[in-house]
N, CA, C and O atoms as a GROMACS GRO file, in nm:
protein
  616
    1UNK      N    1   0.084  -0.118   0.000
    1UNK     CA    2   0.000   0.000   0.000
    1UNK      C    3   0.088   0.124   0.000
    1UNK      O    4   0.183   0.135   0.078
    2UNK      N    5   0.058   0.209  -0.082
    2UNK     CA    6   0.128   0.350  -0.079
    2UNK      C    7   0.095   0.449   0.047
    2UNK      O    8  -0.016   0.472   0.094
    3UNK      N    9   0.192   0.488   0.078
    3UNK     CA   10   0.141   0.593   0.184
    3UNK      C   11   0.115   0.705   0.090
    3UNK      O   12   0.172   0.722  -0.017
    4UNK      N   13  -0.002   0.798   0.156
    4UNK     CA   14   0.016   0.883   0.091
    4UNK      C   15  -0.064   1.009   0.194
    4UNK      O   16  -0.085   0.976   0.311
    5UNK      N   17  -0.091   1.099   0.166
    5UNK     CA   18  -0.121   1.228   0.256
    5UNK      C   19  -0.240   1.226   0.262
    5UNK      O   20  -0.302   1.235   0.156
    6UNK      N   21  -0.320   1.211   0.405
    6UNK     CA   22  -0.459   1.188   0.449
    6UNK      C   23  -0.507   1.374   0.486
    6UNK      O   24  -0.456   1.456   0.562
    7UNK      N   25  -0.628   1.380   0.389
    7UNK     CA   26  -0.642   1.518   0.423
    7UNK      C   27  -0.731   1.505   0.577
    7UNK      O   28  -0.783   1.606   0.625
    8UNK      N   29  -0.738   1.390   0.637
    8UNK     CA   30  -0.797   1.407   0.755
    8UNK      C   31  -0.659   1.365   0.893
    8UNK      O   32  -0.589   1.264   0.897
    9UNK      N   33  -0.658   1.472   0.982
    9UNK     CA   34  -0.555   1.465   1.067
    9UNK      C   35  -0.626   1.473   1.197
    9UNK      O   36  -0.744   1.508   1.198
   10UNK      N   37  -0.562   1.442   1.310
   10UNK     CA   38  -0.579   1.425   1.442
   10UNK      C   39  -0.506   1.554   1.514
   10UNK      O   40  -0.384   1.542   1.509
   11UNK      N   41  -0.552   1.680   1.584
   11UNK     CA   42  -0.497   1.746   1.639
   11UNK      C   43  -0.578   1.729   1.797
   11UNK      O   44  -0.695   1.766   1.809
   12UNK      N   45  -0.516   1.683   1.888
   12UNK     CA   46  -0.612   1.685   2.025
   12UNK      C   47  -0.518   1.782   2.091
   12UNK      O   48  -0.414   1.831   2.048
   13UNK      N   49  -0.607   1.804   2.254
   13UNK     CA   50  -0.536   1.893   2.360
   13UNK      C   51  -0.528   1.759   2.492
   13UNK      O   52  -0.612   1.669   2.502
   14UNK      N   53  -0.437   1.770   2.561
   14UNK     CA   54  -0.387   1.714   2.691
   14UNK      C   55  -0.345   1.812   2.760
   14UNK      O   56  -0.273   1.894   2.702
   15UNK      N   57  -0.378   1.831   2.902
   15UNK     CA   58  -0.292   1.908   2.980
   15UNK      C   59  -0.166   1.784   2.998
   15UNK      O   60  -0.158   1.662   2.986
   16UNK      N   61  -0.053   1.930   3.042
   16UNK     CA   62   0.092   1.840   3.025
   16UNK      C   63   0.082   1.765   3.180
   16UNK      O   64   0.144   1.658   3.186
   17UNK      N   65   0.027   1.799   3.281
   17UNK     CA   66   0.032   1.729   3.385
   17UNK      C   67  -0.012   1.601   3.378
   17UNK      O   68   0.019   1.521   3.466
   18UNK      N   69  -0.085   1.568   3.280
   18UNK     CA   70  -0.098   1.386   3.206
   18UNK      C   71   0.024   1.354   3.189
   18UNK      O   72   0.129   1.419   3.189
   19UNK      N   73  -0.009   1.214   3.169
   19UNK     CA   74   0.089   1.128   3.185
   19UNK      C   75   0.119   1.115   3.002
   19UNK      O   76   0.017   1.145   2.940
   20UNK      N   77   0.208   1.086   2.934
   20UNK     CA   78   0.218   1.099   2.804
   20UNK      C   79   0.130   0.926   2.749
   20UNK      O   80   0.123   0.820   2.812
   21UNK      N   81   0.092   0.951   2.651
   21UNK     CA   82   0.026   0.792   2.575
   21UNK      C   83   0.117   0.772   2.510
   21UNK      O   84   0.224   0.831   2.528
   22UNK      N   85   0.092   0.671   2.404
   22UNK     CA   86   0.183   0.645   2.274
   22UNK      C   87   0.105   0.692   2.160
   22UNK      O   88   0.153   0.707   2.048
   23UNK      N   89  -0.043   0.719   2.199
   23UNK     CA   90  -0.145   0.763   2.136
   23UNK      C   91  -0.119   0.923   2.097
   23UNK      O   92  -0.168   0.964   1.992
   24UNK      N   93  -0.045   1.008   2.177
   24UNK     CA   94  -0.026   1.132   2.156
   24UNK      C   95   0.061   1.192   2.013
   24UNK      O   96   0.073   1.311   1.984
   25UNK      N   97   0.112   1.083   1.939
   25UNK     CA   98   0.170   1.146   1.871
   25UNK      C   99   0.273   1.236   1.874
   25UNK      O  100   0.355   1.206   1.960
   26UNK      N  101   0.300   1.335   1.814
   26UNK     CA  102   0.382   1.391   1.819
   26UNK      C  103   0.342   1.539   1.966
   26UNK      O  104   0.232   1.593   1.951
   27UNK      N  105   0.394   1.570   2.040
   27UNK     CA  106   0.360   1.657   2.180
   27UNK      C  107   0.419   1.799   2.159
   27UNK      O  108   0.539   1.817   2.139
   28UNK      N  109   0.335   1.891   2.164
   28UNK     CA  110   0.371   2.034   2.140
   28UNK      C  111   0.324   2.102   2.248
   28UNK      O  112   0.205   2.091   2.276
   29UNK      N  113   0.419   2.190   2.333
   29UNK     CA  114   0.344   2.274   2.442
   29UNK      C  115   0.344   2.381   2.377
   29UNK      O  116   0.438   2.442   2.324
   30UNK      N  117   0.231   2.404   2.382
   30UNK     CA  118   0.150   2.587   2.320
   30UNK      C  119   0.176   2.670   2.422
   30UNK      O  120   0.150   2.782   2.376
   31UNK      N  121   0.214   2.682   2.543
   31UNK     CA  122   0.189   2.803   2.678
   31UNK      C  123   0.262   2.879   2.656
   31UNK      O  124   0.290   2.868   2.536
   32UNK      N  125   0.321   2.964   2.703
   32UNK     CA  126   0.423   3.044   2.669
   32UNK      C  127   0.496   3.088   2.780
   32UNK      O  128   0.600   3.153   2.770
   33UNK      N  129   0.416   3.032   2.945
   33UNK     CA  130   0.520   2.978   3.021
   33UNK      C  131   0.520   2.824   3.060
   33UNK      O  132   0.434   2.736   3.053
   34UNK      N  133   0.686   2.828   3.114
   34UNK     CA  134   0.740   2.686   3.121
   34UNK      C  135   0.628   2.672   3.256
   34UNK      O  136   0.645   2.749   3.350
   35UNK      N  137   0.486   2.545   3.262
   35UNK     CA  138   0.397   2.492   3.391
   35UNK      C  139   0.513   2.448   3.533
   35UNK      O  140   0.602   2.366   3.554
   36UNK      N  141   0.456   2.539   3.592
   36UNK     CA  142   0.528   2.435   3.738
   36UNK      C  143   0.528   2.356   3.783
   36UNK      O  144   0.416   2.328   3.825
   37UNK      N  145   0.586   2.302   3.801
   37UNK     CA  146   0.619   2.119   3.880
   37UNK      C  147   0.648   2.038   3.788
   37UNK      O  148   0.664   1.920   3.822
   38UNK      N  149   0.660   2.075   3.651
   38UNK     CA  150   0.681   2.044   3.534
   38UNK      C  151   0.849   1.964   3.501
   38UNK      O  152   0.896   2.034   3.412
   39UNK      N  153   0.952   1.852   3.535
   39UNK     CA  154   1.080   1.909   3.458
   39UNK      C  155   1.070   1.885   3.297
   39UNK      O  156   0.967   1.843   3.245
   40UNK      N  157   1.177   1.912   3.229
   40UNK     CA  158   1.190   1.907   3.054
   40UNK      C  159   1.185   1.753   3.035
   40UNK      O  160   1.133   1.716   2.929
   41UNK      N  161   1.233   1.653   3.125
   41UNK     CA  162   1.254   1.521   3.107
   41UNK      C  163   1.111   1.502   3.148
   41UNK      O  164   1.048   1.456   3.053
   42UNK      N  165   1.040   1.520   3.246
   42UNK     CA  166   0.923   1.438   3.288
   42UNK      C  167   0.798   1.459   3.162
   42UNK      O  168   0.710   1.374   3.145
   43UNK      N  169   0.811   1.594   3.073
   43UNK     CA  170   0.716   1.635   2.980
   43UNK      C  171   0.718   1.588   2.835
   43UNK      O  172   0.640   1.617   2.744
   44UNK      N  173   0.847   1.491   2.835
   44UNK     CA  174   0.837   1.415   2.713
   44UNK      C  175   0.772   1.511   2.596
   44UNK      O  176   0.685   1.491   2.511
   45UNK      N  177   0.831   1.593   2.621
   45UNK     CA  178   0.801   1.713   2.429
   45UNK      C  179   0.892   1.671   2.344
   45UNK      O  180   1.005   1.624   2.361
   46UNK      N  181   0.784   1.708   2.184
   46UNK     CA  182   0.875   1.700   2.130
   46UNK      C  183   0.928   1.870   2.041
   46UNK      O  184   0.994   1.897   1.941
   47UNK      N  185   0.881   1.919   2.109
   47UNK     CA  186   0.870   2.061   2.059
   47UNK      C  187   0.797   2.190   2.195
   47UNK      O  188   0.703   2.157   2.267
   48UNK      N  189   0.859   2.314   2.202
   48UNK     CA  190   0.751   2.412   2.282
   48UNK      C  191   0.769   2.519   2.207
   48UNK      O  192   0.880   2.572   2.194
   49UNK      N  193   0.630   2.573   2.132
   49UNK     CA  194   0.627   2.698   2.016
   49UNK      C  195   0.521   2.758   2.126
   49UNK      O  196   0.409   2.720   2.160
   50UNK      N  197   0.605   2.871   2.168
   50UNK     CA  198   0.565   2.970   2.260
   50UNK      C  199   0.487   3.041   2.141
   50UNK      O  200   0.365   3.029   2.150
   51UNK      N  201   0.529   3.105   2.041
   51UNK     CA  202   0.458   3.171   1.953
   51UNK      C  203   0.356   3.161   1.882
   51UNK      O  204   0.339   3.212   1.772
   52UNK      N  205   0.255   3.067   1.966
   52UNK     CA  206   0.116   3.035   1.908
   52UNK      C  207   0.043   3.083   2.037
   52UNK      O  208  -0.080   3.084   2.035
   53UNK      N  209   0.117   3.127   2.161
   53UNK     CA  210   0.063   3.097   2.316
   53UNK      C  211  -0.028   3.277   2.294
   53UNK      O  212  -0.005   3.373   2.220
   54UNK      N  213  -0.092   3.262   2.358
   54UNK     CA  214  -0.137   3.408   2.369
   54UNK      C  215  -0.050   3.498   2.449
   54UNK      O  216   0.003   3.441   2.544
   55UNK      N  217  -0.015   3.661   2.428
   55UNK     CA  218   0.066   3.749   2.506
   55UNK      C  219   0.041   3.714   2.646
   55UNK      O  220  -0.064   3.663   2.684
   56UNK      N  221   0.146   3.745   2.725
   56UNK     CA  222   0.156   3.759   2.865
   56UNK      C  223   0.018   3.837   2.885
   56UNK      O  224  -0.062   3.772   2.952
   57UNK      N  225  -0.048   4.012   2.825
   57UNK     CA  226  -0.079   4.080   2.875
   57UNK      C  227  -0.211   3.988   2.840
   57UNK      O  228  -0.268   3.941   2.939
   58UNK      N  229  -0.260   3.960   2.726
   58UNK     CA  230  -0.375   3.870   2.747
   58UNK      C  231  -0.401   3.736   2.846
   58UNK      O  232  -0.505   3.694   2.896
   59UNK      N  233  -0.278   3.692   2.851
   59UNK     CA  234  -0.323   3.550   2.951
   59UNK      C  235  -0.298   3.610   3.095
   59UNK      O  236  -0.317   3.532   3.187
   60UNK      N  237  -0.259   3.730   3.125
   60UNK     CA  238  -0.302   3.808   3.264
   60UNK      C  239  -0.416   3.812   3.294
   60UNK      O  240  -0.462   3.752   3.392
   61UNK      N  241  -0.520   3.923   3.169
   61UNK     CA  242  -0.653   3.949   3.167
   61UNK      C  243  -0.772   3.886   3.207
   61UNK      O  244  -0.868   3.910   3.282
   62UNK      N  245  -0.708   3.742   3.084
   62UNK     CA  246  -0.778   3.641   3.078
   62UNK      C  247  -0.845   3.598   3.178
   62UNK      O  248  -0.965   3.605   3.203
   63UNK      N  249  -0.711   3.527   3.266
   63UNK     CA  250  -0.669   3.425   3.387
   63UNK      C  251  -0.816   3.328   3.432
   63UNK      O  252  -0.879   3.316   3.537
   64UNK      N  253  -0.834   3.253   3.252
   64UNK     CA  254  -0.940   3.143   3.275
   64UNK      C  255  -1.014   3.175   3.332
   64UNK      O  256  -1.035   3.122   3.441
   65UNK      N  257  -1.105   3.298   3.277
   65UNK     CA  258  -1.202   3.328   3.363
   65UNK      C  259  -1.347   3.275   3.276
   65UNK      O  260  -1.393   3.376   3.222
   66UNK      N  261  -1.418   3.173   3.248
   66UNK     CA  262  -1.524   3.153   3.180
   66UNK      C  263  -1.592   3.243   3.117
   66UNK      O  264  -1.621   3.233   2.998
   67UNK      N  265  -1.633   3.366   3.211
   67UNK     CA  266  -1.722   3.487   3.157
   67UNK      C  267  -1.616   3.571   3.072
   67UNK      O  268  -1.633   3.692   3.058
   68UNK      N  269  -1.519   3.515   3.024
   68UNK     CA  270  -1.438   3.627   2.921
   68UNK      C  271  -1.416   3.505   2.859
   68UNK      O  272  -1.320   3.545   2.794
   69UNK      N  273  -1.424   3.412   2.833
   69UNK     CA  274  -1.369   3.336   2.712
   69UNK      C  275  -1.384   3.373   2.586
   69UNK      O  276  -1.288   3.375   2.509
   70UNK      N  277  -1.546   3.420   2.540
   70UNK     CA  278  -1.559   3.452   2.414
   70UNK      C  279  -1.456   3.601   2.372
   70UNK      O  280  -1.386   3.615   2.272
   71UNK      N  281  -1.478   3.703   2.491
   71UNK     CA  282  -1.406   3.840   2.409
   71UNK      C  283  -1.233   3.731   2.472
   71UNK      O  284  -1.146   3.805   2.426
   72UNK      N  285  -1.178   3.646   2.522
   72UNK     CA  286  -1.059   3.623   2.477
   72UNK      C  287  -1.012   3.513   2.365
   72UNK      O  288  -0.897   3.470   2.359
   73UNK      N  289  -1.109   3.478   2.285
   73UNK     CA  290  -1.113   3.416   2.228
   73UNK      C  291  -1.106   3.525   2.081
   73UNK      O  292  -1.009   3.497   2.011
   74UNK      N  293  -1.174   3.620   2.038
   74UNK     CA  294  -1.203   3.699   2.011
   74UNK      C  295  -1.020   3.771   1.963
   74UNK      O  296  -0.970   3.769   1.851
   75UNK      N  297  -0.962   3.826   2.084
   75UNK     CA  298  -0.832   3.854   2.126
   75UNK      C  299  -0.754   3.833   2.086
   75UNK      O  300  -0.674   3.910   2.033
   76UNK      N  301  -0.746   3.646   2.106
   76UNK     CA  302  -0.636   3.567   2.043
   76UNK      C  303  -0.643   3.534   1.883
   76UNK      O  304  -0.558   3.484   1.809
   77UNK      N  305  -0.758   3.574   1.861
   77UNK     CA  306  -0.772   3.507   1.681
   77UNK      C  307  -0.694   3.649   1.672
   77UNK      O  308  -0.605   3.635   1.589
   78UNK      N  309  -0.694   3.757   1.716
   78UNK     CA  310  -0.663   3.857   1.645
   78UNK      C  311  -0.431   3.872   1.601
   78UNK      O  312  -0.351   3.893   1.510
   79UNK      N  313  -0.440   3.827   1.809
   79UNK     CA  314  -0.272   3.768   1.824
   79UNK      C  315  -0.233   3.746   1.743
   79UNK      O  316  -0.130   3.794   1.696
   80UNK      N  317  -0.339   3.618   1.673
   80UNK     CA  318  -0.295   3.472   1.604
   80UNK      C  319  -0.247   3.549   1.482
   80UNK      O  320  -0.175   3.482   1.407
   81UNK      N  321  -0.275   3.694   1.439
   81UNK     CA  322  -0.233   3.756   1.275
   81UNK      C  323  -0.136   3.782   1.283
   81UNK      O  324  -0.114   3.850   1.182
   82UNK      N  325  -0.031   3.776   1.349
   82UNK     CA  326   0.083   3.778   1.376
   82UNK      C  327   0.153   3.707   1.271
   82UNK      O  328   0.110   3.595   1.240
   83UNK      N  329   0.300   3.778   1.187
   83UNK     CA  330   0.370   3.737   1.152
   83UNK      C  331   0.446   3.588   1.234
   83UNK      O  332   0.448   3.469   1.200
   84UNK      N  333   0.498   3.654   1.340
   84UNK     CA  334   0.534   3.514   1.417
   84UNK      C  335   0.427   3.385   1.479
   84UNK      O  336   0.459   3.268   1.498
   85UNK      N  337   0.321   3.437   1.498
   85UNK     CA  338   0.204   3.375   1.526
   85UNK      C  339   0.168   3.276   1.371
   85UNK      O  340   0.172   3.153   1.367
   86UNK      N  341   0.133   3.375   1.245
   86UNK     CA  342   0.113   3.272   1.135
   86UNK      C  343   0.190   3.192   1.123
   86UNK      O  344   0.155   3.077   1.096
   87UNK      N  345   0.315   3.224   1.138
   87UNK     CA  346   0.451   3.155   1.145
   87UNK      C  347   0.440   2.988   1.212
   87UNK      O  348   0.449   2.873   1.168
   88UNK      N  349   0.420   3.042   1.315
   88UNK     CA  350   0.475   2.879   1.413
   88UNK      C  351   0.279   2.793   1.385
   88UNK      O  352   0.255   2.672   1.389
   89UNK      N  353   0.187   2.894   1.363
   89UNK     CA  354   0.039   2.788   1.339
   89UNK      C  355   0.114   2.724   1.196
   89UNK      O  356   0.112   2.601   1.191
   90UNK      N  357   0.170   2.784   1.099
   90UNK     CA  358   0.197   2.718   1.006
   90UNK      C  359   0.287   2.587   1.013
   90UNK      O  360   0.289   2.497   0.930
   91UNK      N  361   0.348   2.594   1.108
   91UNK     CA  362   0.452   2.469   1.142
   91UNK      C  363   0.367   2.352   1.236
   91UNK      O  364   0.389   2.231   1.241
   92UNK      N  365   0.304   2.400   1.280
   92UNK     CA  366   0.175   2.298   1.383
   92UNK      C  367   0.098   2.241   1.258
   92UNK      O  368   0.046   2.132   1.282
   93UNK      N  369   0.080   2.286   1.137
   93UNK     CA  370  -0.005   2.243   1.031
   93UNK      C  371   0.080   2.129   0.996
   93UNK      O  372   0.045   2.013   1.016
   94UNK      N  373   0.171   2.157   0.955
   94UNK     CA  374   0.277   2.037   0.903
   94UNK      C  375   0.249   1.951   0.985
   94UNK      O  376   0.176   1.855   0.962
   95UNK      N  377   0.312   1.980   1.108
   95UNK     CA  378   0.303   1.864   1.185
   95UNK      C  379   0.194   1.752   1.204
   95UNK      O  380   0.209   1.633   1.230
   96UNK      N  381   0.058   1.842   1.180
   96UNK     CA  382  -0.106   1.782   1.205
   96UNK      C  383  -0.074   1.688   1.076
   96UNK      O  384  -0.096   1.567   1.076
   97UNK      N  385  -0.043   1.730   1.012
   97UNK     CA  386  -0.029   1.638   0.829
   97UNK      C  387   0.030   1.499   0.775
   97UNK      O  388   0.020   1.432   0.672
   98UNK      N  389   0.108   1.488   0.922
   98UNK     CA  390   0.226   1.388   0.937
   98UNK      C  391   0.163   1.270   1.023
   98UNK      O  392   0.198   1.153   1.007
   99UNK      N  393   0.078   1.305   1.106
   99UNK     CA  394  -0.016   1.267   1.213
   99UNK      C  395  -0.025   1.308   1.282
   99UNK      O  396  -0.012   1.430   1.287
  100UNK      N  397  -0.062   1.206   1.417
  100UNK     CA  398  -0.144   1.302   1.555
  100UNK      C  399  -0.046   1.371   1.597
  100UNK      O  400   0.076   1.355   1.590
  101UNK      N  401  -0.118   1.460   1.646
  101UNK     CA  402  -0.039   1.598   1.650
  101UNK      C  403  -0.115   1.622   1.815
  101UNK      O  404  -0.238   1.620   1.820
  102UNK      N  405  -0.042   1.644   1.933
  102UNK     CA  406  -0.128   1.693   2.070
  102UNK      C  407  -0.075   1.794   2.121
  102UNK      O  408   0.036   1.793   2.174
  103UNK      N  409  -0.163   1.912   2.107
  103UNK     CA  410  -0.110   2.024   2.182
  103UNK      C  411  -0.125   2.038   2.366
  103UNK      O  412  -0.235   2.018   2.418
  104UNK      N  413  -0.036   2.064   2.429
  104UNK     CA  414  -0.016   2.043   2.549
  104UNK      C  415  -0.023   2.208   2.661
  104UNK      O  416   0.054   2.303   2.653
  105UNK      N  417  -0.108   2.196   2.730
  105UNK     CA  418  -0.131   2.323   2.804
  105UNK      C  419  -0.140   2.293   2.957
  105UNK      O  420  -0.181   2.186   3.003
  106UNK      N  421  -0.106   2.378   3.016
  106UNK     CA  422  -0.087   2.357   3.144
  106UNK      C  423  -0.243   2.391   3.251
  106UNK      O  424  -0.269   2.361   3.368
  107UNK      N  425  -0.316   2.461   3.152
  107UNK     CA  426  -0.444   2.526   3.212
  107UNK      C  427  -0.512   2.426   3.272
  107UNK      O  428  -0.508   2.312   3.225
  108UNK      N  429  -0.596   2.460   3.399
  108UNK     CA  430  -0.683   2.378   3.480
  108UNK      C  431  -0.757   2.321   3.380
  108UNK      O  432  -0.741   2.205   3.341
  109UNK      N  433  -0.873   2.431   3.317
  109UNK     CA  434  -0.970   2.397   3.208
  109UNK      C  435  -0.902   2.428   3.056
  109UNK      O  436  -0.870   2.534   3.004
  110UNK      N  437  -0.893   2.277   3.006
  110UNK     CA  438  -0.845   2.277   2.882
  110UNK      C  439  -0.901   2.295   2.802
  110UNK      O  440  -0.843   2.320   2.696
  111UNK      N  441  -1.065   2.291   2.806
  111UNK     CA  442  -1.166   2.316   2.735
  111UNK      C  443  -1.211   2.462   2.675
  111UNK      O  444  -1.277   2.491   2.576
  112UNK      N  445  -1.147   2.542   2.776
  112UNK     CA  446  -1.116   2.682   2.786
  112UNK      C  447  -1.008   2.758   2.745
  112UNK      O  448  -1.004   2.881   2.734
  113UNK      N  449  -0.900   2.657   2.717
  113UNK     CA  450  -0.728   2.716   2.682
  113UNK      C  451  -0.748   2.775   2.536
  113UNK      O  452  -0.842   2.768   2.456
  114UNK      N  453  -0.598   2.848   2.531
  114UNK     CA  454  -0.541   2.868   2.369
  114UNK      C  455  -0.524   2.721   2.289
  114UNK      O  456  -0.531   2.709   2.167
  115UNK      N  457  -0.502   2.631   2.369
  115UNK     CA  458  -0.473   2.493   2.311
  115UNK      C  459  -0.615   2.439   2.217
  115UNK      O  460  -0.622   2.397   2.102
  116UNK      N  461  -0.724   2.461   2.323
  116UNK     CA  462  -0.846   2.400   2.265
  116UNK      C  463  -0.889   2.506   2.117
  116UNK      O  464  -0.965   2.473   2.026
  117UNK      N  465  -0.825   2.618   2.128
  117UNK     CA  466  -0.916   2.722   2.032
  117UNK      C  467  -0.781   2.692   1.916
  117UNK      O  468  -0.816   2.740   1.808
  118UNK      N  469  -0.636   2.627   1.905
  118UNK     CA  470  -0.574   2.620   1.846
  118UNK      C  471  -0.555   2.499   1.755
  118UNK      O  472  -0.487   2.483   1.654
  119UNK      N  473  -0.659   2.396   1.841
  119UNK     CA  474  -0.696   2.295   1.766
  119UNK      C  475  -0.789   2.286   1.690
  119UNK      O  476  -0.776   2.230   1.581
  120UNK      N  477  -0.880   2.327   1.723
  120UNK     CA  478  -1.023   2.370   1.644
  120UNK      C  479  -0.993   2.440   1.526
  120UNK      O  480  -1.070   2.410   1.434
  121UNK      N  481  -0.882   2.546   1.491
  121UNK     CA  482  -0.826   2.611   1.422
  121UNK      C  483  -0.731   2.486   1.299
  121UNK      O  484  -0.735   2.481   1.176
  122UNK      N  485  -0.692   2.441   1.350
  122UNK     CA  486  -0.633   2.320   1.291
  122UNK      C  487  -0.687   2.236   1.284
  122UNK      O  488  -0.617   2.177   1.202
  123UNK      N  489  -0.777   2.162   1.308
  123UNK     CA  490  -0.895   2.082   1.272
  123UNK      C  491  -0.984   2.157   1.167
  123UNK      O  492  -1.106   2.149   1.180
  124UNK      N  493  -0.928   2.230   1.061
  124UNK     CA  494  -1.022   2.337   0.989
  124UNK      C  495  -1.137   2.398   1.090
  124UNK      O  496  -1.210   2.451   1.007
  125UNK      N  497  -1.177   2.414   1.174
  125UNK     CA  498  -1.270   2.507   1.232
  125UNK      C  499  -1.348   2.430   1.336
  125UNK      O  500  -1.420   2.482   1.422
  126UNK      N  501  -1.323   2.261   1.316
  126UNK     CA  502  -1.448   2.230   1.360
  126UNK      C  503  -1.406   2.202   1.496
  126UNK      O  504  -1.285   2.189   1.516
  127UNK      N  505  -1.514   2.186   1.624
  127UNK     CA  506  -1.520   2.143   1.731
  127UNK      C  507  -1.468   2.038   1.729
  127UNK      O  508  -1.489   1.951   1.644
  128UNK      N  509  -1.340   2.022   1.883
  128UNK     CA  510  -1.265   1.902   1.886
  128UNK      C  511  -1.360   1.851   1.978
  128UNK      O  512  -1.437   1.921   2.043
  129UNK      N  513  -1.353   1.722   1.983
  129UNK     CA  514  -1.442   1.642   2.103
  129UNK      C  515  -1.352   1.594   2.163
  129UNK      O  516  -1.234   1.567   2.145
  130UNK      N  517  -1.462   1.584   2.278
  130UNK     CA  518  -1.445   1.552   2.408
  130UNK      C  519  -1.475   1.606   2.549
  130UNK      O  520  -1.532   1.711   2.576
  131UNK      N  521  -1.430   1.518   2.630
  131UNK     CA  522  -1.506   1.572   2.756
  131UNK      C  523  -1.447   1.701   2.805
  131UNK      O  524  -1.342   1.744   2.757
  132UNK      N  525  -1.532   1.783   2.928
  132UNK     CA  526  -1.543   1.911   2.942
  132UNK      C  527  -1.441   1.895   3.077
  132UNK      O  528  -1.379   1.995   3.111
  133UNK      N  529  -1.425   1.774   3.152
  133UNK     CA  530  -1.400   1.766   3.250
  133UNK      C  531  -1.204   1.730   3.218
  133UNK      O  532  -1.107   1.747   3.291
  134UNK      N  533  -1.218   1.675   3.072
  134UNK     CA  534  -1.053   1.619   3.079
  134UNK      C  535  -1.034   1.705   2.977
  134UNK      O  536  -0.926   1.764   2.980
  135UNK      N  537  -1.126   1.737   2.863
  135UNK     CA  538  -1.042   1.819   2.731
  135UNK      C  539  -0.982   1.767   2.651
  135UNK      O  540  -0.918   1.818   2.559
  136UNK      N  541  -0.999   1.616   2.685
  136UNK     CA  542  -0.882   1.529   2.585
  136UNK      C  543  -0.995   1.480   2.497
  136UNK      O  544  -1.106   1.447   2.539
  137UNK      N  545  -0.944   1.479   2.338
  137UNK     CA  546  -1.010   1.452   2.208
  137UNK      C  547  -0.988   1.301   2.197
  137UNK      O  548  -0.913   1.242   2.275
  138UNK      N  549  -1.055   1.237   2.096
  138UNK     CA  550  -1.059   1.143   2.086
  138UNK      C  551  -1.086   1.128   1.919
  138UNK      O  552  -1.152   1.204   1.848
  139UNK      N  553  -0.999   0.984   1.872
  139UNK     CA  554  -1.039   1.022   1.724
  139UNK      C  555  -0.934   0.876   1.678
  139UNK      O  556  -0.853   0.812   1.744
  140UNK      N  557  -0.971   0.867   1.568
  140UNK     CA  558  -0.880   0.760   1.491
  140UNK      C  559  -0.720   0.827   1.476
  140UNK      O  560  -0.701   0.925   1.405
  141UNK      N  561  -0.623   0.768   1.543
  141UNK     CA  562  -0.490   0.811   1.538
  141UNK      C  563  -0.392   0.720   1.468
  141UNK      O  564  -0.397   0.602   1.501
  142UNK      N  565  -0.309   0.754   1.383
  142UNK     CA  566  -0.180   0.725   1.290
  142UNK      C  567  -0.099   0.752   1.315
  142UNK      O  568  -0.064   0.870   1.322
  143UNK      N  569  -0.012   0.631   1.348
  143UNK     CA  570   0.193   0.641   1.358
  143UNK      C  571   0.248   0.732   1.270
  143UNK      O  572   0.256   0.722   1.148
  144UNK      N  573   0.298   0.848   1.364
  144UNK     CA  574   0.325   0.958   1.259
  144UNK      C  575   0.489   0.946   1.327
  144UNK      O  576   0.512   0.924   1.446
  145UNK      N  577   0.615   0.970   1.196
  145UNK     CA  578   0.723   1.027   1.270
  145UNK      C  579   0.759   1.122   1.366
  145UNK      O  580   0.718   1.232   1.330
  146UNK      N  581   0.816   1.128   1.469
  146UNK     CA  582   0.783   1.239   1.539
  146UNK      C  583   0.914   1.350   1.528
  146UNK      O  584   1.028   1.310   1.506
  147UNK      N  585   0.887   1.477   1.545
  147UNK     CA  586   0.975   1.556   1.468
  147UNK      C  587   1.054   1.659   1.574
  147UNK      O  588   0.997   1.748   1.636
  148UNK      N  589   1.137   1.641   1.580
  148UNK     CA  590   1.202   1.725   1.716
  148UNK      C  591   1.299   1.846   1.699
  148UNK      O  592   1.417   1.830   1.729
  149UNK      N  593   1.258   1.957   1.655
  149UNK     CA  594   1.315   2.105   1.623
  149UNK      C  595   1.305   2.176   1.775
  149UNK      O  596   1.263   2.282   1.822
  150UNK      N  597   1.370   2.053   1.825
  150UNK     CA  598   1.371   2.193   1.976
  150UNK      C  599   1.399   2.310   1.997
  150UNK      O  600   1.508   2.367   1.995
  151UNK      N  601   1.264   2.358   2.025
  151UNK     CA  602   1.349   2.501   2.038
  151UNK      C  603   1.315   2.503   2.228
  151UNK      O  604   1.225   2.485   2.310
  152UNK      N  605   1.465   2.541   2.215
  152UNK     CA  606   1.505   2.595   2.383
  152UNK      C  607   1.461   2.705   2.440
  152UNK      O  608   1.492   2.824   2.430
  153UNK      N  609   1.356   2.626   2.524
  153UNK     CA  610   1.232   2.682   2.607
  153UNK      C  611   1.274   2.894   2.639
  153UNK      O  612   1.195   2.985   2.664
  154UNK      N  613   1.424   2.898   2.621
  154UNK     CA  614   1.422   3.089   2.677
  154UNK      C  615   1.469   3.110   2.521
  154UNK      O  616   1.490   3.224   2.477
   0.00000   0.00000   0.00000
């Protein structure tokens, strides 16, 4: 059988305080700070593109507050026009293309993160599923190579 390029890809969210699957695919932390209690060895990344994370001054504002999700949601699509912002969503695309692709956030409610609104974005638009309580998607997943352009977290 030929391999060949599935226009349907797997992008889910995990908070990084999970334990890693084999199911995760390739692991990207979106935050744009390093989570506490976190080390670089225990988080099994294979990548952290701060430049998809929303500004400091927005994830101040924010600070997961439910009744602002939509105007920060709103916010971040705007971030997201960012030269460096189109930039690194464009490299998360690749990656989604190759296979599962899991973006990793440190937020209590993942359902609520930049992660969940960055997948949906990469899932062409549509709602990722899953539960409200874990945030973790669910979906038919493919052995994808996994691709390691570390970039060093400072």
């Amino acid at each position: 059988m030929s391999e060949k390029k599935s226009s349907t890809h797997v992008v889910q969210v995990r908070r990084i305080y999970d334990e890693a699957q084999k199911s995760d695919g390739t692991r990207i932390l979106v935050d744009r700070v390093w989570p506490r209690g976190v080390s670089k060895d225990k988080a099994e990344l294979d990548d952290w593109v701060k430049d998809v994370a929303p500004s400091t001054e927005l994830r101040k504002w924010y600070s997961h507050d439910p009744e602002k999700f939509d105007e920060f949601a709103r916010r971040f699509r705007e971030e997201l026009k960012s030269d460096d912002a189109e930039q690194a969503l464009e490299e998360l695309r690749g990656l989604a293309q190759r296979g599962t692709l899991t973006l990793l956030t440190a937020a209590k409610r993942d359902d609520i993160s930049q992660a969940t609104m960055l997948a949906e974005i990469l899932n062409d638009g549509k709602k990722t599923s899953g539960t409200k309580s874990s945030g973790k998607t669910t979906g038919t997943t493919k052995s994808g190579s996994k691709k390691s352009s570390s970039k060093d977290g400072e």
